[in-house]
C-alpha positions as CSV (number, residue, x, y, z in Angstrom):
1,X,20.7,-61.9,-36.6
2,X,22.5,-60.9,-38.9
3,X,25.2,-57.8,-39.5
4,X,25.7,-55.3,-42.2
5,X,29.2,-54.1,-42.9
6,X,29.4,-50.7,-44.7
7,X,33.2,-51.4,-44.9
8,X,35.9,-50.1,-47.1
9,X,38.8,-51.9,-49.0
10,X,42.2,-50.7,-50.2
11,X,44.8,-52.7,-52.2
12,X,48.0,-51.6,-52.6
13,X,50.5,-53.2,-55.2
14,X,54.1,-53.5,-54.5
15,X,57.2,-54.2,-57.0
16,X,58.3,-52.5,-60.4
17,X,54.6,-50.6,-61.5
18,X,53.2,-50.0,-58.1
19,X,49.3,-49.0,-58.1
20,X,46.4,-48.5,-55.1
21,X,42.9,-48.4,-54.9
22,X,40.3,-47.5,-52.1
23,X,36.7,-48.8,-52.8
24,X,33.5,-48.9,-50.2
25,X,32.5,-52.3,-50.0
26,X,29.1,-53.8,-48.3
27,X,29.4,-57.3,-46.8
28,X,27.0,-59.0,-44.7
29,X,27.9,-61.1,-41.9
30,X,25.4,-64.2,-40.9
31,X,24.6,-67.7,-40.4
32,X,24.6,-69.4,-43.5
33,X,22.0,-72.1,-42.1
34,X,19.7,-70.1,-40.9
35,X,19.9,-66.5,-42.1
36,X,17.5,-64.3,-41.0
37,X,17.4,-60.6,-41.6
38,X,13.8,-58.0,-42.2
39,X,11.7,-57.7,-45.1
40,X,13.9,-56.7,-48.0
41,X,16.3,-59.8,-47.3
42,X,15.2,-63.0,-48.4
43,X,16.8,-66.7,-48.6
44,X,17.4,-68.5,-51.7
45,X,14.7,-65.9,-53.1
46,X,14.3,-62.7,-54.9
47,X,14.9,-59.4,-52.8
48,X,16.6,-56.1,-52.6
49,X,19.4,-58.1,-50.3
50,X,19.6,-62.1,-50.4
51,X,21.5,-64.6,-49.8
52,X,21.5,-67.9,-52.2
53,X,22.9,-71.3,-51.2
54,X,24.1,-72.0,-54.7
55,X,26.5,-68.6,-54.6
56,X,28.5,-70.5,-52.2
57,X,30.4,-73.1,-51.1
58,X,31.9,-75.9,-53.8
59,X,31.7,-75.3,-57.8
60,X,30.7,-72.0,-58.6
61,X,27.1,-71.3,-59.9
62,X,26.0,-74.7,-57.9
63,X,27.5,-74.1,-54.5
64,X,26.4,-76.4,-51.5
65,X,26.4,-73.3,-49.4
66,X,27.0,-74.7,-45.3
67,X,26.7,-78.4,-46.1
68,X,29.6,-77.6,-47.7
69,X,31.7,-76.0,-45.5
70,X,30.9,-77.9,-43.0
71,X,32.3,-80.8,-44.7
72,X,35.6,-78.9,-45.8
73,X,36.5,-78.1,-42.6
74,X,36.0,-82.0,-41.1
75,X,37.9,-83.2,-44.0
76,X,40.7,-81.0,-42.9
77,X,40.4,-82.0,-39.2
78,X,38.4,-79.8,-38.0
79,X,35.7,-81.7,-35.1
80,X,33.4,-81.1,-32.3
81,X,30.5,-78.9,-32.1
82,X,31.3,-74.7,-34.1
83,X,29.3,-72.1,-34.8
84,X,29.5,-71.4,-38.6
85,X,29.3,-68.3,-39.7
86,X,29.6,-66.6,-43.6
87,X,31.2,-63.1,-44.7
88,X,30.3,-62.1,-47.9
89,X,28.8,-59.5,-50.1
90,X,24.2,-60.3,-50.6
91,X,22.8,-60.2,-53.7
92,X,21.4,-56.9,-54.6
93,X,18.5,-56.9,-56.7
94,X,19.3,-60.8,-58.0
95,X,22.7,-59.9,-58.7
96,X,26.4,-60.8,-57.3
97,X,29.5,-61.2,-57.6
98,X,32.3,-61.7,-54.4
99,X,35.7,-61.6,-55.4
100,X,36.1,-63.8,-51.9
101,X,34.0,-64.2,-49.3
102,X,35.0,-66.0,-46.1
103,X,33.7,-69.3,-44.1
104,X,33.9,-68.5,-40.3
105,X,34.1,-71.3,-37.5
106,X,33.6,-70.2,-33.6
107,X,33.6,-71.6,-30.8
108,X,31.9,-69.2,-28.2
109,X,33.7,-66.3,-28.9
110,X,36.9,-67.7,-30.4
111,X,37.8,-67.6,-34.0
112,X,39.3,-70.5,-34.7
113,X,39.2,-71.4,-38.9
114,X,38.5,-69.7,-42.2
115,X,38.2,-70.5,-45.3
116,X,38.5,-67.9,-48.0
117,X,36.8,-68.4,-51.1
118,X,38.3,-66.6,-54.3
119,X,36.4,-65.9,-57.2
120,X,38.2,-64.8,-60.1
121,X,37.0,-62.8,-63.3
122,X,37.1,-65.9,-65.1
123,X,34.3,-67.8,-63.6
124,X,37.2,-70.1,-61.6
125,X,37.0,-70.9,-57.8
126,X,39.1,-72.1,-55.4
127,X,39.2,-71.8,-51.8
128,X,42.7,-71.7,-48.7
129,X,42.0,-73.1,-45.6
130,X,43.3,-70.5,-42.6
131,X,43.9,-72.2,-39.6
132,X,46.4,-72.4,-36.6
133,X,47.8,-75.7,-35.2
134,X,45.4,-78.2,-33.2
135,X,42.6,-75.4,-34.2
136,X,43.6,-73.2,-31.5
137,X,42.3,-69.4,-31.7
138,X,43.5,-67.2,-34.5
139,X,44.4,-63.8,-32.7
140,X,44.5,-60.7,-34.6
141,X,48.7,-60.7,-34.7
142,X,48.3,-64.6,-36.0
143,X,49.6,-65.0,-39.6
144,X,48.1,-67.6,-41.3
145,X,49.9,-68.4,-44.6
146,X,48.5,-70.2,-47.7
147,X,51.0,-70.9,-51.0
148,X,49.1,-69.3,-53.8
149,X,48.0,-71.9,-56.6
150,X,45.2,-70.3,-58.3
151,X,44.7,-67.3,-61.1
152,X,43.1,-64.0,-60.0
153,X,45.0,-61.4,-61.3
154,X,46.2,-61.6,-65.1
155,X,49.1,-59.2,-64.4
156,X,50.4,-61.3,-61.5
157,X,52.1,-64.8,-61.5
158,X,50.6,-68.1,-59.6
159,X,53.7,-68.2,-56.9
160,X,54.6,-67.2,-53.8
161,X,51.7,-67.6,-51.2
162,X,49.3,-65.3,-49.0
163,X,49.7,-63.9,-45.1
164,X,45.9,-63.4,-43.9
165,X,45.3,-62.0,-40.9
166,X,42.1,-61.6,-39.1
167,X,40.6,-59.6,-36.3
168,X,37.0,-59.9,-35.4
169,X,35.2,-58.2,-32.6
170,X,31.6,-58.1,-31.7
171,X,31.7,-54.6,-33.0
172,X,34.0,-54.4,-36.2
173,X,35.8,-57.1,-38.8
174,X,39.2,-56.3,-40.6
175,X,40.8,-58.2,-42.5
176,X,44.4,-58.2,-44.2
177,X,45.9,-60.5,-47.2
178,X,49.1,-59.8,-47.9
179,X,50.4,-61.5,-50.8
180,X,54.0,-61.9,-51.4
181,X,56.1,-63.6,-54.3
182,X,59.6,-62.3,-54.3
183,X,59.9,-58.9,-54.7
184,X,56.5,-58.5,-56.2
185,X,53.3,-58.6,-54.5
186,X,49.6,-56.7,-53.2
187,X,48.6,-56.0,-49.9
188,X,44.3,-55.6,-49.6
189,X,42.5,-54.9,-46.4
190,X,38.9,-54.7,-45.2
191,X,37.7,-52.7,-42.5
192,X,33.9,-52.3,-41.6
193,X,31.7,-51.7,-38.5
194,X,29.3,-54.5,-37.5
195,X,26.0,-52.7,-37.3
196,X,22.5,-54.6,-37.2
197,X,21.0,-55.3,-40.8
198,X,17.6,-53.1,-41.0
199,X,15.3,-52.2,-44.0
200,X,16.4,-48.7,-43.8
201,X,19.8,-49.9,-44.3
202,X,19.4,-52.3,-47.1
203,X,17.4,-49.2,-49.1
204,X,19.8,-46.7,-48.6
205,X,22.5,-49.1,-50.0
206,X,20.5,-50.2,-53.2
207,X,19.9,-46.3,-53.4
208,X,23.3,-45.3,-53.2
209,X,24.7,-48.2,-55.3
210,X,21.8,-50.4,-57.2
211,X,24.1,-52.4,-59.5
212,X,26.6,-53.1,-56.6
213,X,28.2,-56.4,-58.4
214,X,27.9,-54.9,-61.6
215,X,30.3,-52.1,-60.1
216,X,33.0,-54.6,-58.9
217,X,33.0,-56.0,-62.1
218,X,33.6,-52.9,-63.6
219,X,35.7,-51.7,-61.0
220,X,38.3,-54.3,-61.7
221,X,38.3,-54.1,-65.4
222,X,39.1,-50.6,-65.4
223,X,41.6,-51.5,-62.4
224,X,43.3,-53.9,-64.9
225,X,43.3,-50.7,-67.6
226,X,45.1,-48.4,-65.6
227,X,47.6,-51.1,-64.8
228,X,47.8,-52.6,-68.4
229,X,48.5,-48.4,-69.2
230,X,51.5,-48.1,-67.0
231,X,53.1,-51.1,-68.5
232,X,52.2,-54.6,-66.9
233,X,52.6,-57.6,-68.3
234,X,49.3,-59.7,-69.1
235,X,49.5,-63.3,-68.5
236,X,46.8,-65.8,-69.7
237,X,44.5,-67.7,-67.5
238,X,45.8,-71.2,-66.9
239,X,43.4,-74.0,-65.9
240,X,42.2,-73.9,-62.7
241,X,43.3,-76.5,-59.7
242,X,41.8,-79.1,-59.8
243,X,41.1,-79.6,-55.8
244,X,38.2,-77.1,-54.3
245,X,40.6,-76.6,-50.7
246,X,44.2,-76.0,-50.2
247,X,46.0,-74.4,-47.1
């Protein structure tokens, strides 16, 4: 089955022009092979909630969805029989953007690999690999680092590298990136219940927020403003990486 998350995230920027934001944020949690859900959620189809293959997984706009995790993960070791699961935000009313969503591998009730996949403003991908040595479980002190190579925010540089942690339970998800380079850096969490996805759900959340991705978008544009206003410095996109998976 799968889980709604009516979660919440905060980012918090440290270094010369500190700044912080609190957002609700509504992710879904679910098997990307075989998602199932109620009425208003559909696969690979038109619906108040969906989920689409192609959102996911590989070159943006023509994502492989799980065929392609799948294969990410063996290519970086990863073997034996997982449970795969996807974190990310549905489509809402044909439309969505994630800023990063996350590929989940279990076994029984062990977390044991992630990858996060970042989506940037820019219509780049690119995805880290979080994993502990030999695959063992990631517990929720676990840092997992990844050196940062790709462009997400125009007021930050492409250096240093991300500490993710992880903690998920059968009845809540948080999640923590903390990125550091030097004396500059941004610390965002997510924290939602995991509650069972129902129609009544789904309609209250298209109620209360129809144009969901539309939001986000919007949300970080005027994010950018109010940090452009007290003084940062823009840099310009650079071209993307040219590998889909680092770690």
């Amino acid at each position: 089955m799968t889980d709604y998350l009516p979660g919440e995230t905060v980012h918090v920027r440290r270094g010369a022009i500190g700044h912080r934001f609190r957002y609700p944020v509504e992710y879904l949690f679910l098997d990307p092979e075989a998602p199932v859900g109620p009425r208003f959620f559909s696969y690979n189809r038109f619906n108040l909630f969906a989920f689409h293959d192609r959102d996911h997984g590989g070159e943006r706009g023509a994502g492989q969805g799980a065929a392609w995790a799948r294969h990410a993960f063996a290519q970086e070791g990863l073997s034996g029989p997982y449970r795969l699961r996807l974190l990310a935000q549905p489509r809402i009313l044909g439309r969505v953007f994630n800023p990063v969503c996350f590929w989940m591998a279990f076994r029984g009730d062990d977390l044991i690999a992630v990858i996060a996949e970042v989506n940037n403003t820019f219509g780049d991908r690119h995805s880290y690999l979080c994993a502990n040595a030999g695959f063992s479980p990631i517990r929720p002190a676990d840092v997992l680092e990844a050196r940062k190579i790709f462009h997400v925010s125009p007021f930050q540089d492409i250096g240093g590298g991300y500490h993710f942690q992880y903690a998920i339970t059968a009845t809540h998800v948080v999640i923590r990136i903390d990125f550091r380079n030097g004396a500059e850096g941004l610390i965002a969490t997510y924290r939602a219940p995991r509650v069972e996805l129902t129609d009544r759900r789904i309609v209250g959340a298209v109620l209360r927020r129809p144009w969901a991705p539309v939001r986000i978008m919007a949300l970080i544009l005027w994010e950018a403003l109010r940090l452009k206003l007290k003084g940062a410095r823009y840099r310009d996109r650079p071209a993307p990486p040219k590998e889909e998976l680092t770690r």
